[in-house]
C-alpha positions as a printed Julia matrix, in Angstrom:
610×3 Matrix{Float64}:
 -140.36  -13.16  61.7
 -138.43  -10.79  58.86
 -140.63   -9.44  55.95
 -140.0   -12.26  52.77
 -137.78  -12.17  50.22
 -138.07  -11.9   46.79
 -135.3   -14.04  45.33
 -134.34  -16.2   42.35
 -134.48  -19.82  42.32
 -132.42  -22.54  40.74
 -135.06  -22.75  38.04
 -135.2   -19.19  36.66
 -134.16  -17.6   33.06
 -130.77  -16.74  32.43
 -128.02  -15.54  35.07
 -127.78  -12.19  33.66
 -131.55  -11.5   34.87
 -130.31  -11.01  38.49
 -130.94   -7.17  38.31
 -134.23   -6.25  40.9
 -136.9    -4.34  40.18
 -136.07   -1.87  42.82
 -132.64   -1.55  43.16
 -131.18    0.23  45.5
 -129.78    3.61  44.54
 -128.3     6.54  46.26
 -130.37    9.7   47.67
 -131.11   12.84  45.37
 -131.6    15.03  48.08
 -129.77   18.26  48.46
 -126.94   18.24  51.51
 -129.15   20.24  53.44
 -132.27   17.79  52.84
 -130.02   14.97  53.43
 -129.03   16.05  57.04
 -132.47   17.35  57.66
 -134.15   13.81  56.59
 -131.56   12.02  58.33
 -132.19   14.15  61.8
 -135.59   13.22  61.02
 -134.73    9.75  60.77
 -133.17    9.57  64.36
 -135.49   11.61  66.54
 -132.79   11.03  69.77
 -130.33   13.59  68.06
 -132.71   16.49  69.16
 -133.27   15.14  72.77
 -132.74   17.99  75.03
 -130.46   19.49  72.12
 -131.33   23.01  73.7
 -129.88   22.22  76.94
 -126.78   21.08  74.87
 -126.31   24.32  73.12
 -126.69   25.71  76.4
 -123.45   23.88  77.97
 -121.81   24.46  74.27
 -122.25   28.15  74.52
 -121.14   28.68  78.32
 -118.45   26.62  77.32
 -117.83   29.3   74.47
 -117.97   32.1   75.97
 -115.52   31.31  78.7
 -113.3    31.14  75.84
 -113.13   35.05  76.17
 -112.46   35.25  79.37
 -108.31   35.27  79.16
 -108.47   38.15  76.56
 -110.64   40.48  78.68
 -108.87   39.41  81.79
 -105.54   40.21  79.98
 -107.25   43.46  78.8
 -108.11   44.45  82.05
 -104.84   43.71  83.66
 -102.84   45.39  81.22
 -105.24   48.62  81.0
 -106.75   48.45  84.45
 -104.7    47.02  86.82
 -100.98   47.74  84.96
 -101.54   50.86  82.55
 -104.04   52.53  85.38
 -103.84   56.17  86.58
 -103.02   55.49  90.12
 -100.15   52.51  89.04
 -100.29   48.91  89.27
 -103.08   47.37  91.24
 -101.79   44.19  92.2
 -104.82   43.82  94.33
 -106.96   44.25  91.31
 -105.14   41.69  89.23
 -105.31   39.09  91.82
 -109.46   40.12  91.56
 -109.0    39.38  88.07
 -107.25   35.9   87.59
 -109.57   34.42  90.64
 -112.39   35.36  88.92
 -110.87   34.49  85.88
 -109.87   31.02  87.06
 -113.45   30.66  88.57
 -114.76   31.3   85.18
 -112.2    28.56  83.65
 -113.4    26.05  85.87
 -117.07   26.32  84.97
 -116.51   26.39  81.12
 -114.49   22.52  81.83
 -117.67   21.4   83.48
 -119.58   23.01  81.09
 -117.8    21.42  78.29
 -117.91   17.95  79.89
 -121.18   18.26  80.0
 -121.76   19.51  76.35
 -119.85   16.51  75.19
 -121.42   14.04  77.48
 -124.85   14.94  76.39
 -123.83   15.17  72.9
 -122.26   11.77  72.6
 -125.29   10.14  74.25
 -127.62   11.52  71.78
 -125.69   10.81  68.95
 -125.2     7.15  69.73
 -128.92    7.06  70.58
 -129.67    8.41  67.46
 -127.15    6.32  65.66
 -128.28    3.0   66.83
 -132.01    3.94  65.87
 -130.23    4.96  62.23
 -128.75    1.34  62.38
 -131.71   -0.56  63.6
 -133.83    0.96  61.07
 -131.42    0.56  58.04
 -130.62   -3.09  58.91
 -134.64   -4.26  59.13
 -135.77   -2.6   56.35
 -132.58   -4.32  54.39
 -134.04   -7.55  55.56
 -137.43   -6.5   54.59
 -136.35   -5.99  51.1
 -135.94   -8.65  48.64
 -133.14  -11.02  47.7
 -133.2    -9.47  44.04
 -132.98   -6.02  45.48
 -130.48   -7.05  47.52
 -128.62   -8.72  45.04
 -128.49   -5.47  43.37
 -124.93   -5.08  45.7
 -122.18   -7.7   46.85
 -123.75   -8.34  50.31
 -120.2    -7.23  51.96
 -120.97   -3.09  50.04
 -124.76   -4.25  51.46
 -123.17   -4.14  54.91
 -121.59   -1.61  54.73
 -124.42    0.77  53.78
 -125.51   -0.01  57.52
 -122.17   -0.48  59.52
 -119.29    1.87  57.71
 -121.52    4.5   56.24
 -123.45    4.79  59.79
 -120.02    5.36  61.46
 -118.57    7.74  59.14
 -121.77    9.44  59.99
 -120.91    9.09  63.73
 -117.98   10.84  63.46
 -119.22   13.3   62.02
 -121.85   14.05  64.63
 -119.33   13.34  67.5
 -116.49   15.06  66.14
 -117.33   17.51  64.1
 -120.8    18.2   65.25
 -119.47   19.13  68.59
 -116.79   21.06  66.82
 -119.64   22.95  64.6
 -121.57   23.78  67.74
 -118.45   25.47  69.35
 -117.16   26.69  66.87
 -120.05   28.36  65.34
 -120.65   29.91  68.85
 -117.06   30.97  69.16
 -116.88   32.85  65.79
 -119.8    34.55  66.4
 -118.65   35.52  70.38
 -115.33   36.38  69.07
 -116.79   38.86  66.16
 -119.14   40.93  68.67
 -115.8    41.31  71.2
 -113.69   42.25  68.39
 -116.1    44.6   67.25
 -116.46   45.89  70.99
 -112.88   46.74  70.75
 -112.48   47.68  67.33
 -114.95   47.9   64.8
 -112.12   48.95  62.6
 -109.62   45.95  63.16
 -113.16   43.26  62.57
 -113.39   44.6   59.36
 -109.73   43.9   58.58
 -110.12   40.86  59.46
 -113.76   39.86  57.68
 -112.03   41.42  54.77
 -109.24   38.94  54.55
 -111.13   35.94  55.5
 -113.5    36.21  53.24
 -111.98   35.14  50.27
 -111.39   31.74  52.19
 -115.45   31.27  52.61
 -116.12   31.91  49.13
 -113.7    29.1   48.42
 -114.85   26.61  50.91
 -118.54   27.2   49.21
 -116.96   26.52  45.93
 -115.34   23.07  46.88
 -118.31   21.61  48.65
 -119.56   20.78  45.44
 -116.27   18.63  44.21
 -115.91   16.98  47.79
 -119.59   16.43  48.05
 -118.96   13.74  44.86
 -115.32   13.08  46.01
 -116.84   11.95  48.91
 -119.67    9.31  47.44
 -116.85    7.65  45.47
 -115.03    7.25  48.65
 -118.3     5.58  50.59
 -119.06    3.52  47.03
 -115.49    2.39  46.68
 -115.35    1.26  50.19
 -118.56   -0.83  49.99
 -116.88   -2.29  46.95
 -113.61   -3.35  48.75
 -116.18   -5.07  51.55
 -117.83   -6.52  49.21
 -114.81   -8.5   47.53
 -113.63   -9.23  50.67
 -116.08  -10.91  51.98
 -116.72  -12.9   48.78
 -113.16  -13.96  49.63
 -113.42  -14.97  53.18
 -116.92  -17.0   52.35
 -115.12  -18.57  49.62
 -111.88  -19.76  50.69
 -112.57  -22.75  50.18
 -113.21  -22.96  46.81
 -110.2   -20.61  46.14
 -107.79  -23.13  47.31
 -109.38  -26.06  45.75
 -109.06  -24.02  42.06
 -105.87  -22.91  42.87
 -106.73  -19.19  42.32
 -104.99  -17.38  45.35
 -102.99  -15.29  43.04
 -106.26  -14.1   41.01
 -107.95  -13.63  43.96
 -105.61  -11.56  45.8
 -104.96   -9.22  42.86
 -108.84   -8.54  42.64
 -108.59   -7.88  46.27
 -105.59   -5.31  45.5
 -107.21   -3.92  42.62
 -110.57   -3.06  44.96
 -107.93   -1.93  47.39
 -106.17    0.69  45.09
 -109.64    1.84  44.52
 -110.46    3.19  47.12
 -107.01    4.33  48.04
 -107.24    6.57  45.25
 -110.75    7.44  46.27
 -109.77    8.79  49.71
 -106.19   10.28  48.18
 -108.55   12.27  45.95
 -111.34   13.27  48.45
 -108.28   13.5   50.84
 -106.21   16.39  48.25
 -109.39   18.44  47.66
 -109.91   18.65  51.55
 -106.22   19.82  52.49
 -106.42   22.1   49.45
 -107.94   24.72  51.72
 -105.79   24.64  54.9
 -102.5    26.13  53.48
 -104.78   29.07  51.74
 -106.49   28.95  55.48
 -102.91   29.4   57.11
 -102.01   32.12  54.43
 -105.0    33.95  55.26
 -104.16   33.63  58.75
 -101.29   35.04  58.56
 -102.24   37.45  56.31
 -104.93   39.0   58.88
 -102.62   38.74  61.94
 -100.1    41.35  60.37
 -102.61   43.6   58.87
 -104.7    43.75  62.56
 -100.67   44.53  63.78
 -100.17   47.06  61.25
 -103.77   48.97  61.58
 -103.81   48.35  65.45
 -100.29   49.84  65.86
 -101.45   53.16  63.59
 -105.21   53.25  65.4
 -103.33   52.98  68.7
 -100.59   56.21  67.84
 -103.78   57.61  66.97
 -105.2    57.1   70.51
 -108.12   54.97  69.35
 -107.04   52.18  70.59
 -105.32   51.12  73.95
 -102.59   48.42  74.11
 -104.32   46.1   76.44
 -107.3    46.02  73.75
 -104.71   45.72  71.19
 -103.55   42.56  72.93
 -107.09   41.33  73.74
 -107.62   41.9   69.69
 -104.88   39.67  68.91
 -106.23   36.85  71.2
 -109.54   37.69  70.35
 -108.28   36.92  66.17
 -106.6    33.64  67.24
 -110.05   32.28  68.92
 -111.97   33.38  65.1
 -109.11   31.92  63.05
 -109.44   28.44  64.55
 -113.27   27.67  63.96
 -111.77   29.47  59.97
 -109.4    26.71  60.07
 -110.97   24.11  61.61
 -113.87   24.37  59.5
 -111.84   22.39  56.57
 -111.69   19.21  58.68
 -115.13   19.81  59.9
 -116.29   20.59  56.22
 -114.9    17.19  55.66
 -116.01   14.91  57.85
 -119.35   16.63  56.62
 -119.07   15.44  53.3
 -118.26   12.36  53.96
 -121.02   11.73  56.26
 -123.76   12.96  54.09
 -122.17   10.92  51.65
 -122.78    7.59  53.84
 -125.82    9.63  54.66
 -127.06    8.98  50.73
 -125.99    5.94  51.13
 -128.0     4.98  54.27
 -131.13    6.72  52.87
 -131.12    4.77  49.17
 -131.34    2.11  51.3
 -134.53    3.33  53.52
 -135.98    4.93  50.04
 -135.72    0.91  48.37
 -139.26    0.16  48.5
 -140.08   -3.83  49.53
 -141.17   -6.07  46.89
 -143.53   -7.93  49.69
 -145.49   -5.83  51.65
 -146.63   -7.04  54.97
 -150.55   -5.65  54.96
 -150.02   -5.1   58.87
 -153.18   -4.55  61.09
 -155.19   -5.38  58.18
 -153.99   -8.93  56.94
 -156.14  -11.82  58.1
 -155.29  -14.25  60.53
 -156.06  -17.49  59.89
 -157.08  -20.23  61.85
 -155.05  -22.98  62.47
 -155.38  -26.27  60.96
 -155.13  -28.48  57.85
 -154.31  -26.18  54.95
 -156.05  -26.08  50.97
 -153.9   -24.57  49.1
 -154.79  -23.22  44.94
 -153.18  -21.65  42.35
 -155.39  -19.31  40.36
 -154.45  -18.83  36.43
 -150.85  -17.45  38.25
 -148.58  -16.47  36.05
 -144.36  -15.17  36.82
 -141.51  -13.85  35.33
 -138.07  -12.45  36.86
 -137.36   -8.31  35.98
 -136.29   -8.15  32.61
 -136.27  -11.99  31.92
 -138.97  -14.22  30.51
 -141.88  -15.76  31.56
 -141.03  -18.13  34.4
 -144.42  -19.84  35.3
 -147.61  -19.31  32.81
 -151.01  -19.71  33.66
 -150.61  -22.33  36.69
 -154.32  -23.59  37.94
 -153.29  -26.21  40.52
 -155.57  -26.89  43.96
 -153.96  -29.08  46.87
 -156.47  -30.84  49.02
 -155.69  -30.83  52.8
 -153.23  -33.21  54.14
 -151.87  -34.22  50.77
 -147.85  -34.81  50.17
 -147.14  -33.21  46.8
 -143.82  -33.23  44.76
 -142.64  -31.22  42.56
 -140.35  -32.24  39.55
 -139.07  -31.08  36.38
 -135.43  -30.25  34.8
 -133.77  -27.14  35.95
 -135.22  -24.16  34.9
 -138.99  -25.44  34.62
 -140.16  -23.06  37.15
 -140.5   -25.71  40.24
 -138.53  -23.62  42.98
 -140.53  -20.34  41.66
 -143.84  -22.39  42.57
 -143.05  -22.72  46.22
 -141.54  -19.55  46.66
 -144.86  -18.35  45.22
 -146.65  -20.84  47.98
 -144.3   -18.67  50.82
 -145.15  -15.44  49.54
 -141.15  -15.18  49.2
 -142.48  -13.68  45.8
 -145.55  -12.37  44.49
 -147.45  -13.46  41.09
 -147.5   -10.72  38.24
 -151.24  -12.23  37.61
 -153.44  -14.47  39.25
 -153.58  -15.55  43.1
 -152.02  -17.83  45.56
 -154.9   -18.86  47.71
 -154.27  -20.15  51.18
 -157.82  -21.45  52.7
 -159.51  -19.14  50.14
 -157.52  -16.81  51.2
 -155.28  -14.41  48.57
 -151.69  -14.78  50.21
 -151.45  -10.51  50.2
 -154.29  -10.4   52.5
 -152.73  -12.69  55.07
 -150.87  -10.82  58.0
 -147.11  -12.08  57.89
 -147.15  -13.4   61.58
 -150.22  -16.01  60.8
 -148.91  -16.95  57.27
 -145.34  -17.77  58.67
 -147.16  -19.39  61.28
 -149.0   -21.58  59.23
 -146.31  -21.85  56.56
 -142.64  -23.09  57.03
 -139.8   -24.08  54.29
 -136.85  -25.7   54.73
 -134.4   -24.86  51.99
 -132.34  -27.41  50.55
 -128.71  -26.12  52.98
 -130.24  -24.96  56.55
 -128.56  -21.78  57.07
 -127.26  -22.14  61.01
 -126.31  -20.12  63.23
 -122.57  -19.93  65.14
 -124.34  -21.45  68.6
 -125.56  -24.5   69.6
 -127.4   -27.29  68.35
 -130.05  -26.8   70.37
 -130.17  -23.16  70.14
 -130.45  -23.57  66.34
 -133.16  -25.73  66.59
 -134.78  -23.1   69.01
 -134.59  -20.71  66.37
 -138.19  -21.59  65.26
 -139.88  -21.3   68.67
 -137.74  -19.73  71.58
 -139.47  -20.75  74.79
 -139.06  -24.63  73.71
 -137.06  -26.07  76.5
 -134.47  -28.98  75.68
 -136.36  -31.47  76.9
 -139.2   -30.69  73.82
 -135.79  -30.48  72.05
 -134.98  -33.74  72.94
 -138.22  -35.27  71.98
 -138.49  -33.78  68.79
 -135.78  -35.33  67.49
 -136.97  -38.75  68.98
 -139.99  -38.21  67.84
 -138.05  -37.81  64.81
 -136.41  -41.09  64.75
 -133.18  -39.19  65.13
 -132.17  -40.5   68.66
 -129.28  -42.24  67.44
 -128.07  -39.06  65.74
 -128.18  -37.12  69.05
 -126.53  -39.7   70.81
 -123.59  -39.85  69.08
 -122.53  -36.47  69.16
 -120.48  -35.72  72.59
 -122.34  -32.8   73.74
 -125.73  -33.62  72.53
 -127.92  -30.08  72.27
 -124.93  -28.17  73.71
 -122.9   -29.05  70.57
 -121.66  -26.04  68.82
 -122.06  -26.08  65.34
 -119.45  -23.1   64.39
 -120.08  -20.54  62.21
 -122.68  -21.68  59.38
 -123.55  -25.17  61.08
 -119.8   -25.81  59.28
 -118.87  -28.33  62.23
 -121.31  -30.28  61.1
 -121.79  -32.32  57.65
 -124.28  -31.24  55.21
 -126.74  -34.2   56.08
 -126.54  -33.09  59.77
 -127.25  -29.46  58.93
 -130.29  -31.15  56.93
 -131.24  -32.89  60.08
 -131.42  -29.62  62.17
 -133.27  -27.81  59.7
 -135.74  -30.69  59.65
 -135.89  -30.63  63.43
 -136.58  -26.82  64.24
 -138.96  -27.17  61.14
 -140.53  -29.75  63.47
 -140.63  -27.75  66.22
 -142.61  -25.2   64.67
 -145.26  -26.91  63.94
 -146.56  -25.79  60.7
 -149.7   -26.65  58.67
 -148.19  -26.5   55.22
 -144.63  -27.44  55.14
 -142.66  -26.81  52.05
 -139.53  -28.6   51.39
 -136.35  -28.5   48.85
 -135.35  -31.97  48.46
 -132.88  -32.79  51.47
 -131.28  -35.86  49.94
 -129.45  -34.72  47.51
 -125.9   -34.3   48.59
 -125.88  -36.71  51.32
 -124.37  -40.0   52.13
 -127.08  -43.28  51.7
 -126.81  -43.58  55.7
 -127.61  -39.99  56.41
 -130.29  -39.89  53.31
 -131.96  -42.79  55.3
 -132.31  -40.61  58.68
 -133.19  -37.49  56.27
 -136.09  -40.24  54.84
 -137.46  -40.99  57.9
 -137.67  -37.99  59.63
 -139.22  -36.66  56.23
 -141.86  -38.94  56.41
 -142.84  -38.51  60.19
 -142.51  -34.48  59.35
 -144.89  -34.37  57.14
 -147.52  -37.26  58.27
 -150.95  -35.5   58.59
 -149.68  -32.1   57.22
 -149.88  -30.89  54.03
 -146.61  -31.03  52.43
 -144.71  -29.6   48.83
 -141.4   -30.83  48.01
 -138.91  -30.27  45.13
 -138.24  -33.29  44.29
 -134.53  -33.77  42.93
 -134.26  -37.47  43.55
 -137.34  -39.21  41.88
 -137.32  -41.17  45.27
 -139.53  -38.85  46.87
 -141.89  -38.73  44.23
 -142.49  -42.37  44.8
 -143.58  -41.65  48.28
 -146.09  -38.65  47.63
 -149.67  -38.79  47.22
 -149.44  -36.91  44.06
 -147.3   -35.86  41.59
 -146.8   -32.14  39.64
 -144.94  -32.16  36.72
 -143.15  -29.13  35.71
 -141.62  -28.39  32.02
 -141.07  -24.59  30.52
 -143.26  -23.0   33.64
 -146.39  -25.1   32.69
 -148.06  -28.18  34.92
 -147.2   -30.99  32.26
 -148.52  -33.6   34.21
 -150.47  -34.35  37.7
 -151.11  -37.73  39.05
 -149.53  -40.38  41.43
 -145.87  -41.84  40.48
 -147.23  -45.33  39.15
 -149.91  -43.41  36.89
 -147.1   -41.26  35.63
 -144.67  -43.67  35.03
 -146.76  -45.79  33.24
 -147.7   -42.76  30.96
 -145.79  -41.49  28.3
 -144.54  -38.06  28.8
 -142.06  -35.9   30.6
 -142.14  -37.85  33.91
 -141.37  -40.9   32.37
 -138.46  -39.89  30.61
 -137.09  -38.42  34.14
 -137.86  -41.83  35.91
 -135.79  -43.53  33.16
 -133.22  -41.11  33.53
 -132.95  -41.13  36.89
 -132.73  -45.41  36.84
 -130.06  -45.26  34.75
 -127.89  -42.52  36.59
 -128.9   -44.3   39.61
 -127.86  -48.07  38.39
């Protein structure tokens, strides 16, 4: 069962209090802490990493073996005293070709063992990002459009795996083969290294100087993208209601505008990143005549043979490509430490609802007394929203909850289902404070069914499943008997195997009721808690909804939000709920027959109703 969420009802203070109280930000950490911490994060990417560079730098090394085998040829086996030595030469390229050989298997190994860690470590990174987002609450997480939410643990974790597929195995070779090629150069000419160092070094300085501008370039590019998500799947989810208003033409040029965004985003990141590789090619260029120049005077001089010469020169072209290379690897880095930020303000999000773990309680199973001690609730940066509520439910007692919107009602029960908790005061379950009670016995005990079922794209019956998984279909099937919904089941063509579609939207609102009610059913809680079912449903289906209702909750103990007064009727007692205070507490004929805030909703609801 996923941690609760803390989330704002239909009843709360105004809609600009929608803000959480710990929104989810972006890491502070350096680059260097943000790699470390997210290497940390995914223990897999240092399985057997030493073995790795081990492949990586056999791989690199045989990267040197054409120049010294053209070195030897053309000194050795060419340029020797005695003549050519064709004998030697054909020495030469076998072993050469030998040598070849390994590095391939070498390097197929490197990479093999390089992309299984990295996905290893990569699906940890996602598994851990996506719980703890559905630990965290529904405030926090409406902090972000739930499409740039998403993203956060789908595009920002890939970015990141290119980065440590691509470019790490780049880094790793390349790293080695700048290094291997600098001690062979310097074998051969310590002279002609220091030409080169000298000219590339005015290309490093620069690269260090640009991190900083592509390190933000970068974030915009991850936070623009979420956005574009974000309004896109606000589109998709509410196509609907876009074609009903007519708003196609609004809608796509918010799309376009979100779109433009981030195209300029990535143009911008995009321009600071290529900004180095012409200066890179310059340089290049730059060193390759100078090493030709010095090399030709150094070898007039007789300190330096032409088959090293030649070695040099292939020796230069094997350092200039990690030099040039290291712009696209420098950024794909930024843009992964970007999603890297990213990824970690979400881990860094503390939850609003802490499960207490080993220590909660477990409570025994059975009929449920349920208080409210002097509890008292209000949104981040909005007013109170419930004040001093003292309420006790005795065991086995059907409650209802009414009030006009925004008396605090649907704040009460999310109270009751720890999807919140209180600023003061308790919620006692059995005695019991509601933060001492280990998640898996309080969801247990304690089930809601919201007001629209969320369902999943599968079948009926594997919806209803959802609450207990090793139910078979024939407990299925008599649930939903037992339910008085036989005649429901019947008439649909595939009976459990019926797909619902994507959100239960093959089936009607009343039926997506019914399957709520039956996997709520199914699980068999003690206290059931219920947003009224009835009210956007046709009279037939509101009489299946009423029956299974009442069989639902017979012998449990039972709070409903009562939007039709209908229900009140039915319950063994009444709360009444006006500007986050009880008002009122009895049955419906004591209320009605009472002046006061009930009253006045009876005879409102008579009238609508006549």
């Amino acid at each position: 069962m996923s941690a609760p969420a803390r989330t704002r009802g239909e009843d709360t203070a105004p809609q600009q209090d929608t803000g959480s109280s710990a929104p989810m930000g972006l890491s502070t950490d350096t680059a260097l802490e943000t790699i470390r911490r997210g290497l940390r994060l995914s223990p897999e990417f240092a399985q057997g990493l030493w073995l790795t560079i081990a492949f990586a730098v056999a791989a690199t090394v045989g990267k040197v073996v054409v120049p010294i085998a053209v070195q030897q040829i053309i000194d050795n086996g060419i340029s020797g005293e005695g003549g050519p030595d064709l004998a030697f030469v054909v020495r030469v390229v076998a072993l050469c070709a030998l040598l070849l050989a390994v590095t391939m298997v070498c390097s197929y190994l490197m990479n093999l063992r390089l992309y299984r860690a990295t996905e290893s470590g990569l699906a940890t990174l996602r598994r851990k990002a996506f719980r703890h987002v559905h630990d965290l609450s529904v405030l926090t997480q409406n902090s972000e459009r739930k499409g740039a939410l998403v993203s956060r643990v789908t595009s920002d974790v890939d970015q990141i795996s290119t980065f440590m597929q691509w470019g790490g195995i780049l880094l790793i070779v390349s790293t080695g083969q700048l290094l291997i090629a600098t001690t062979l150069m310097a074998i051969y000419s310590w002279q002609l290294t220091l030409v080169v160092w000298v000219c590339f070094l005015p290309l490093l300085f620069g690269v260090r100087q640009l991190q900083k501008l592509l390190s933000k370039a970068y974030l915009r590019v991850r936070e623009r993208t979420g956005d574009m998500l974000g309004v896109i799947g606000e589109t998709v989810m509410g196509a609907s209601v876009i074609r009903a208003h007519g708003i196609e033409k609004r809608t796509a040029e918010r799309i376009d505008t979100t779109v433009l965004a981030t195209r300029r985003a990535q143009v911008r990141a995009q321009r600071l990143s290529v900004a180095v590789s012409p200066f890179a090619e310059l340089v290049a260029a730059v060193g390759n005549t100078a090493v030709v120049l010095v090399g030709v005077w150094l070898g007039v001089g007789g300190d330096l043979t032409a088959g090293r010469l030649i070695a040099f020169l292939f020796l230069m072209n094997l350092f200039i490509q990690p030099m040039i290379m290291a712009t696209e690897i420098f950024n794909e880095a930024q843009n992964a430490i970007a999603g890297w930020r990213r990824v970690l303000g979400v881990l860094d999000t503390t939850p609003d609802i802490a499960d207490p773990g080993e220590a909660g309680k477990v409570l025994p199973r059975g009929p449920v007394d349920v208080a409210f001690d002097k509890v008292t609730y209000s949104y981040p940066d909005g007013p109170v929203v419930l004040d001093g509520i003292d309420v006790r439910i005795a065991p086995g007692t059907r409650v209802a909850v009414v009030g006009e919107t925004g008396s605090g009602k649907t704040t009460f029960v999310k109270l009751l289902t720890r999807l919140m908790d209180p600023d003061e005061g308790a919620v006692l379950l059995d005695g019991t404070d509601l933060r001492e009670v280990a998640f898996t016995s309080l969801r247990s005990r304690v089930v809601m069914v919201p007001q629209e079922g969320f369902l999943f794209d599968s079948s009926l019956g594997d919806n209803i499943r959802f609450a207990r998984p090793e139910s078979t279909d024939a407990e299925l099937d008599a649930a939903i008997r037992e339910l008085g919904l036989s005649e429901w089941l019947d008439s649909l063509a595939h009976g459990l195997d019926t797909p619902v579609g994507q959100r239960g939207e093959s089936l009607s609102a009343g039926e997506r009721q019914l399957v709520a009610l039956v996997r709520a059913y199914i699980a068999d809680p003690d206290l059931l808690v219920l947003d009224e079912a009835t009210s956007a449903v046709d009279p037939h289906t509101e009489v299946r909804i009423q029956r299974a209702l009442d069989r639902l909750t017979r012998g449990r103990t039972s709070v409903a939000i009562a939007h039709r007064l209908s229900t009140a009727e039915a319950a063994d007692r009444v709360l009444v709920f006006d500007g986050g205070r009880i008002v009122q507490s009895g049955t419906h004929a004591e209320l009605v027959a009472r002046p006061g805030v009930y009253a006045d909703l009876y005879a409102s609801w008579v009238r609508s109703s006549a």
